[in-house]
N, C-alpha and C positions, 0 to 999 in steps of 0.2 A: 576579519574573516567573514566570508560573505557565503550562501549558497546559491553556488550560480547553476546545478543541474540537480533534480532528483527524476527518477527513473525506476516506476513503477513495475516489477517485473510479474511475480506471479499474483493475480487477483483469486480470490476464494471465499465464494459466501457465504461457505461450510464449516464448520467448527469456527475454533477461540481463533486462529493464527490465519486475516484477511490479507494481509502484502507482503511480500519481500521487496525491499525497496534499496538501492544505490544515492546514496547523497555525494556531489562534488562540489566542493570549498575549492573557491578562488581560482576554477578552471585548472586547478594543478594538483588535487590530493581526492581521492575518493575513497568513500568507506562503503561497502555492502555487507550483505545481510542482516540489513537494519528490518527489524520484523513491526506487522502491525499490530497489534492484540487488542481483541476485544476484553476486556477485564470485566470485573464487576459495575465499577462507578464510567464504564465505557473506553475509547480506545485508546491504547497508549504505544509508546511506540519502547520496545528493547532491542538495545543494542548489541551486534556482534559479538556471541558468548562462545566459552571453550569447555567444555564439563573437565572437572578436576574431581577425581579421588569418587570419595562414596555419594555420587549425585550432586555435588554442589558446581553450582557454576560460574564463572569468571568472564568481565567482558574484556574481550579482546583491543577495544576502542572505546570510549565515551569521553563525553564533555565533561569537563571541572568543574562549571559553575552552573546554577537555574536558568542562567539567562542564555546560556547558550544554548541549552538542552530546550527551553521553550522556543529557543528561532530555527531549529533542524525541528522539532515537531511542525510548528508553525508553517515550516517549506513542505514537509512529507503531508503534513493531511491536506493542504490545501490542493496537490496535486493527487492523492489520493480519490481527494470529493469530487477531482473535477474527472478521473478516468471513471469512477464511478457512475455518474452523470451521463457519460460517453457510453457506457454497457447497457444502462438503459434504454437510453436514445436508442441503441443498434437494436437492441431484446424488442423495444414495440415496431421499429421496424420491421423487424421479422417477422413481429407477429403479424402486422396488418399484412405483410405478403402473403404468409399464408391464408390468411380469412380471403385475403380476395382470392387467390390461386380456388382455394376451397368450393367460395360464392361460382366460382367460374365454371366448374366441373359440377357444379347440382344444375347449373345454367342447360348442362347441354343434354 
């Protein structure tokens, strides 16, 4: 089983819960609402849950073993880092738009 798409949907720099993210295994089966969470010891990623009864919760999908839960982390944050990366890049862009926009209008 391989992951061949993940797809970063909602980013958030606010609170515990940064991605909603979609994982697709072997171009043929996908799972969403794979979340990102910041936790204490940093980010981890939980799985598609269902609330049962008084609060407790159930996930809908997960891996059976470490190793596989480590290779869908491993595809999720590496695409994670790099859209993050991406936000920056666009965020100082903007910004330097504006300083020059800014610089240009005390110009005149």
């Amino acid at each position: 089983m391989q992951v061949t798409d993940v797809r970063i949907r909602k980013v958030s720099s606010e609170g515990k819960m940064k991605a909603i993210v979609s994982v697709t295994f072997d171009g043929e089966f996908v799972v969403h609402d794979i979340k990102i969470i910041e936790g204490q010891n940093g980010l981890f990623i939980a799985m598609p849950s269902r609330k049962m009864g008084e609060g407790d919760f159930r996930d809908i999908a997960h891996p059976i073993n470490s190793e596989t839960r480590a290779k869908i982390q491993d595809a999720i944050f590496a695409e994670y880092e790099k859209v993050c990366e991406e936000n920056e890049a666009k965020e100082e862009s903007e910004a330097e738009e504006v300083v020059e926009v800014v610089a240009e209008t005390s110009e005149i």
